[in-house]
C-alpha positions in Angstrom: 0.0 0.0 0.0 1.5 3.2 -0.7 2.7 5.0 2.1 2.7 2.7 4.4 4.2 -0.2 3.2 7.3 1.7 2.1 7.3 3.2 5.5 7.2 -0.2 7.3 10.0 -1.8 6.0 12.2 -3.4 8.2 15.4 -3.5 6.2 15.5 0.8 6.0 14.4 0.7 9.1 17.5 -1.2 10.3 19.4 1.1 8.5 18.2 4.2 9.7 18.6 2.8 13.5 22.2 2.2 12.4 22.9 5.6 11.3 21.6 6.8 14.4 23.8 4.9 16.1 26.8 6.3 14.1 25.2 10.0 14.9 25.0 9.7 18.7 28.5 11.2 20.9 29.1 8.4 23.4 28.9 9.2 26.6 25.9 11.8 25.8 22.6 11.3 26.6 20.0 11.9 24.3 16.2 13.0 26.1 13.9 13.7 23.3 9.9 13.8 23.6 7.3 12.7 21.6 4.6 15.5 21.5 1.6 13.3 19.9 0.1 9.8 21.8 -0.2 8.4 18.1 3.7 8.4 18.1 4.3 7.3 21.4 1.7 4.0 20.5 3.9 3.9 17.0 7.1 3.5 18.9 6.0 0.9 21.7 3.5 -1.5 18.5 6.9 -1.6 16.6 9.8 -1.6 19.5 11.4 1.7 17.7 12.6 2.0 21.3 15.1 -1.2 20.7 15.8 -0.4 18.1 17.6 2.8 19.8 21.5 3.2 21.6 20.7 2.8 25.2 21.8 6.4 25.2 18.7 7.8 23.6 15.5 8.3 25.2 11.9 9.2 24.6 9.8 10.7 27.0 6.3 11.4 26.4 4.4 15.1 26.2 1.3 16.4 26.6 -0.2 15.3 23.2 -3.4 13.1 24.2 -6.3 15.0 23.9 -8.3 13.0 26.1 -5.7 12.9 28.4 -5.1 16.2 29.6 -9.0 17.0 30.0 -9.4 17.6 33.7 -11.9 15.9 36.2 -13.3 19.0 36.8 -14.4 18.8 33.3 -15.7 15.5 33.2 -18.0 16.5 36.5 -19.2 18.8 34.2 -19.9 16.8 31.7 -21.7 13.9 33.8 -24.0 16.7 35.5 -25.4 17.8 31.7 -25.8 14.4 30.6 -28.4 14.3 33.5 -29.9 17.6 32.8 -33.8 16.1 32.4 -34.7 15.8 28.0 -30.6 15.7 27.4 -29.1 13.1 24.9 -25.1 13.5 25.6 -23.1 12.0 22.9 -18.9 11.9 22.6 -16.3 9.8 21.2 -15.7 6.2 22.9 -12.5 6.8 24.9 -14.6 9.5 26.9 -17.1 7.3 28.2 -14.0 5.5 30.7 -12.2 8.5 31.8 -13.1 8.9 35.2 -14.3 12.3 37.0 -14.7 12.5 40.9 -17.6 10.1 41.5 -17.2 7.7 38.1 -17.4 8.0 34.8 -20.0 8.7 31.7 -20.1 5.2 31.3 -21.2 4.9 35.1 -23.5 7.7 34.5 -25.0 5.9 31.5 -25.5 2.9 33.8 -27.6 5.0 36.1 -30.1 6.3 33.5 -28.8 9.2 31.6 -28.8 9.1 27.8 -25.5 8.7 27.1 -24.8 8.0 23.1 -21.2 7.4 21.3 -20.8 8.4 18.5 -18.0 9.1 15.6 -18.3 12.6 14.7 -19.9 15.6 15.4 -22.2 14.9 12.3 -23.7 11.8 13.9 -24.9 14.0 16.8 -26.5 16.5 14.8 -28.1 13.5 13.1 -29.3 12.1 16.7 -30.8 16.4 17.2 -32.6 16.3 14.0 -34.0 13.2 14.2 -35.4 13.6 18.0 -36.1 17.6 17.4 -38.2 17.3 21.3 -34.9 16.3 22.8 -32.1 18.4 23.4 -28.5 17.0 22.2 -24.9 17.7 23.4 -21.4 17.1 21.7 -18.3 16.6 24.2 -16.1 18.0 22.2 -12.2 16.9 23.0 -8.7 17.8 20.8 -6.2 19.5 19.1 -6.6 21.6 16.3 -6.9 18.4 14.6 -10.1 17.5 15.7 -11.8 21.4 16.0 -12.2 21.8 12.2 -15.2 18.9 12.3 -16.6 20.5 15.2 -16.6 24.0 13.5 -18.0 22.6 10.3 -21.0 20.6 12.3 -21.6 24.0 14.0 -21.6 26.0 11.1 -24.1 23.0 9.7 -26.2 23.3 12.3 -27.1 27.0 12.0 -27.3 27.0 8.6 -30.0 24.7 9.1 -31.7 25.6 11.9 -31.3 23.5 14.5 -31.9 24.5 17.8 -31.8 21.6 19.9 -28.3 20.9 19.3 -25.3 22.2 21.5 -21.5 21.5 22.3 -19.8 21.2 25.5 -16.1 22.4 24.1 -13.2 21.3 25.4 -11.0 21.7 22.2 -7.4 22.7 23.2 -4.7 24.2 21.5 -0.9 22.6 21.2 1.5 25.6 21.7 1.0 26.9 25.3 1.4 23.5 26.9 4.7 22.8 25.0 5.9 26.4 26.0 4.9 25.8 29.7 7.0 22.8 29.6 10.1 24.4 28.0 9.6 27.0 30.9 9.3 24.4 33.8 12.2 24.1 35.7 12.3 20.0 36.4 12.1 19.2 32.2 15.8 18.8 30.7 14.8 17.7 26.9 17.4 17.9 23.5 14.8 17.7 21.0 11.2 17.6 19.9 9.6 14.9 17.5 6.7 17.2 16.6 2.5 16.6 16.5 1.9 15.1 12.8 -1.5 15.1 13.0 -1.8 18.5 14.7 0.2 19.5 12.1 -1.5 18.5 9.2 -4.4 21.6 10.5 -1.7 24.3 12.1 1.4 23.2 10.1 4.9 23.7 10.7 5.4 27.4 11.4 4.1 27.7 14.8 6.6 25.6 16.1 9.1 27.7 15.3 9.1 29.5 18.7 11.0 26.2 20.1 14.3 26.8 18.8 14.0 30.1 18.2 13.1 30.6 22.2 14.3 27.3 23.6 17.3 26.5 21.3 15.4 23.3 21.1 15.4 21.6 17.4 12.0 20.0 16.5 11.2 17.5 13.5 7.4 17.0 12.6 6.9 13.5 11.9 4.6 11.0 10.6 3.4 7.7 12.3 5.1 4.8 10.8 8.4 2.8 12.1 10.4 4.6 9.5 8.9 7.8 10.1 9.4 8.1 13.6 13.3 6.0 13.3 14.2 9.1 10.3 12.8 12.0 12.4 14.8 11.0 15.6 18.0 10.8 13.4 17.1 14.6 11.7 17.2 15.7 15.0 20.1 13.8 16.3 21.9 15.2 13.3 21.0 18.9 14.1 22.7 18.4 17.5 25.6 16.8 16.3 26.1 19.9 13.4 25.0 22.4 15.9 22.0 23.5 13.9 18.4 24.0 15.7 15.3 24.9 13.7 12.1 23.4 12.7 12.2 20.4 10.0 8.9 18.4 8.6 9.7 14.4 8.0 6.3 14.6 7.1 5.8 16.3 3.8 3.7 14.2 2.6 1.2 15.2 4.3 1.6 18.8 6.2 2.1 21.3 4.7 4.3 24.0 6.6 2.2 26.9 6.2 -1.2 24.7 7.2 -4.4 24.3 6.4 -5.7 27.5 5.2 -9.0 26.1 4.8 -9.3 24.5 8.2 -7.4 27.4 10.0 -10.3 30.3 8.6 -13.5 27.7 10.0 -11.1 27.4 13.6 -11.0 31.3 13.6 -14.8 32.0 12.4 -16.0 29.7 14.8 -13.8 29.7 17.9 -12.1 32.0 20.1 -9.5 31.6 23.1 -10.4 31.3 26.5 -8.5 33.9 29.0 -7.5 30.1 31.0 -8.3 26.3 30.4 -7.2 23.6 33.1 -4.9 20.7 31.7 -4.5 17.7 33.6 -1.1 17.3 35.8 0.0 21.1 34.0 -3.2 23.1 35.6 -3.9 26.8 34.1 -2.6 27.7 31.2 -3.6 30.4 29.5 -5.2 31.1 25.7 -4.8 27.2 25.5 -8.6 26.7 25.5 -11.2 27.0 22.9 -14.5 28.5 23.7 -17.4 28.9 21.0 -17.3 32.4 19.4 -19.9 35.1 20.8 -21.4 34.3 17.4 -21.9 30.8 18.1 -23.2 31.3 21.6 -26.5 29.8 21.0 -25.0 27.1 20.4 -22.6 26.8 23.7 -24.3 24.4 25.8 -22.2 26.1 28.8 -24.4 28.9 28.4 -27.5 26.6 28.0 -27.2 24.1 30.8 -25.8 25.1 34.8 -22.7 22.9 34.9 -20.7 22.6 38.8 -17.5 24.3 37.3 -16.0 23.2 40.3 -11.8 22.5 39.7 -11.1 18.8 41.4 -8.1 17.4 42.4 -6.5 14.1 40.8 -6.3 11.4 43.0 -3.3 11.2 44.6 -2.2 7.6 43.8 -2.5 8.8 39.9 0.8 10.5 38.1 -0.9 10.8 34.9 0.1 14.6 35.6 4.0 13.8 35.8 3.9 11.1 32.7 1.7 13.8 30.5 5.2 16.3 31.5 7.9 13.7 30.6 9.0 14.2 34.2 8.5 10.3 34.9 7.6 7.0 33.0 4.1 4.9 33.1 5.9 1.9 34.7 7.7 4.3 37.4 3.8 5.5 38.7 3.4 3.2 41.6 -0.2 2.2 40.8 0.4 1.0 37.2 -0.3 -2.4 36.4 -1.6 -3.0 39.6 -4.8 -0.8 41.0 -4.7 1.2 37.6 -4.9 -0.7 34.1 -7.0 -0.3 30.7 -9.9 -2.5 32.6 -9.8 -0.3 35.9 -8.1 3.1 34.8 -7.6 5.2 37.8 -6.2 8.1 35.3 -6.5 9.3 31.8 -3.2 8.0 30.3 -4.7 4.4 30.5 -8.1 5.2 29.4 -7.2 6.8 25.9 -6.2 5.0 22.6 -3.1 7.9 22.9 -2.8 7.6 26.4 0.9 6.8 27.4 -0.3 4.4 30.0 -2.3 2.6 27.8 0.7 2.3 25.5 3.0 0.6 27.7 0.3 -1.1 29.5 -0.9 -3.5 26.0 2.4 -3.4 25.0 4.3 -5.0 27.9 6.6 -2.6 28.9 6.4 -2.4 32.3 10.5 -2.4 33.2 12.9 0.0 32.3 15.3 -2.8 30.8 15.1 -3.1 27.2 16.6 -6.0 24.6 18.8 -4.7 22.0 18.3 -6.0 18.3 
């Protein structure tokens, strides 16, 4: 299959990890995080990570967009769903995460109309087809997700539909990475940057990273060879002393963006003054909120929602993992009290999650074979 087959094969991809090997300064080592939860699923489905000198090491980021909505959030979400007349529809990996007293999926269980669904679309299908009912999108994600939302809102009044409304939790990907860069605890050499994020925002607004951080950053795609060629681009800018912003993935982003996409995010959205992250808390203009001329729309404004901010639970460290300060296997409740059956956090609930990742694909030790 083009484009994925090419960028599966294991012959360049032995290759590639052998001219990272001939890259790397021994005695350095190498701490470079992988922004997106596709990646970080990429790396642990293939074993990129053996394939790797013991001296170079990926840490996850903040890149799961289910991962760093808050509880708070979820509360919110749970106390709308049982708003009397309210069908509440969102994507599957939102029906585990947990809030402070359970989850949608518990919530379903008690008697609210709870509905998954795979796009905005299907729940303004669900509003016009039970017009006596009102309906509510969750909607969760980068830039990469907002466009679909926009476009069902923009659907929606064009229509007329009145009985349809979005709880939006859409985020946006470059205030997290620069609270990280500030944060005092986070030592990192390098960025392998959001592909899919990327494919909306492009490559330009990453730019800030070495220009601010002297940190190089190398947008990549989600195959083996992807990921093993973007790690050696940026291993290669540290080893010629170059730091700037390079795209593996051409073949799909284009560095200026989506110009399409980009004007529906910026007719139909606006930035909220603060949004909460998981395990990173306030950040602000990191949020999306509907734009005031969307508002009938914002089911915020239509429903009372607690709004209350609520701790994680202490045993969790979804909070450090989501910051590259620690991995999965080092939070002392993984694989044990917390796993994809029994999540106590949001990194094992998600498809992206970095929990989830080394969870169902056995990495729970920080000893690795070499191949």
């Amino acid at each position: 299959m083009r484009f994925v087959d090419e960028f599966r094969d294991p012959v360049l991809g032995r290759t590639l990890a052998g001219q990272i090997l001939a890259t790397v300064e021994p005695g350095r080592h190498y701490k470079i995080m992988e922004v997106c939860g596709g990646h970080t699923h990429s790396i642990y489905k293939y074993g990129i990570d053996d394939l790797l000198p013991e001296n170079v090491e990926l840490v996850h980021g903040p890149g799961c967009p289910v991962c760093v909505i808050p509880m708070g959030r979820v509360d919110d979400a749970i106390a709308m769903a049982h708003e009397p007349g309210v069908i509440f529809t969102c994507f599957g990996d939102m029906m585990r995460v947990p809030g402070s007293d359970g989850t949608l999926q518990d919530a379903k269980a008690r008697g609210a109309d709870i509905r998954m669904v795979y796009s905005p679309l299907d729940a303004l299908r669900i509003a016009r087809s039970e017009p006596d009912r009102e309906v509510v999108f969750f909607a969760i994600g980068f830039e990469t997700t907002a466009p679909s939302t926009a476009l069902t809102l923009k659907r929606a009044r064009t229509e007329g539909v009145e009985n349809f409304s979005c709880f939006c939790n859409h985020v946006t990907i470059v205030p997290p990475l620069r609270a990280l860069l500030e944060s005092p605890d986070l030592r990192l050499d390098g960025f392998v940057g959001p592909g899919h994020v990327s494919t909306v925002v492009g490559a330009r607004p990453l730019e800030f990273i070495p220009a601010d951080y002297g940190k190089p950053v190398v947008v990549s795609g989600f195959e083996p060879v992807d990921i093993l060629q973007s790690v050696l681009m940026i291993l290669r800018q540290l080893a010629e002393g170059r730091c700037e912003v390079e795209n593996q993935y051409k073949r799909v982003v284009p560095y200026e963006g989506n110009l399409a996409a980009l004007a529906v995010l910026s007719e139909v959205f606006t930035l909220r003054p603060h949004f909460e992250w998981r395990g990173l808390g306030f950040i602000s203009h990191s949020g999306l909120r509907l734009h005031d001329d969307y508002a009938a729309f914002d089911a915020e404004l239509r429903f009372s929602v607690p709004g209350v901010r609520v701790a994680d639970p202490k045993a969790c460290q979804c909070g450090e993992v989501l910051k590259g300060v620690i991995r999965p296997f080092e939070c002392k409740v993984f694989g044990t009290a917390c796993t994809p059956e029994r999540p106590i956090g949001t990194c094992m609930v998600s498809s992206e999650g970095a929990c989830a990742a080394y969870y169902n694909y056995g990495r729970f030790a920080r000893d690795k074979v070499m191949v």
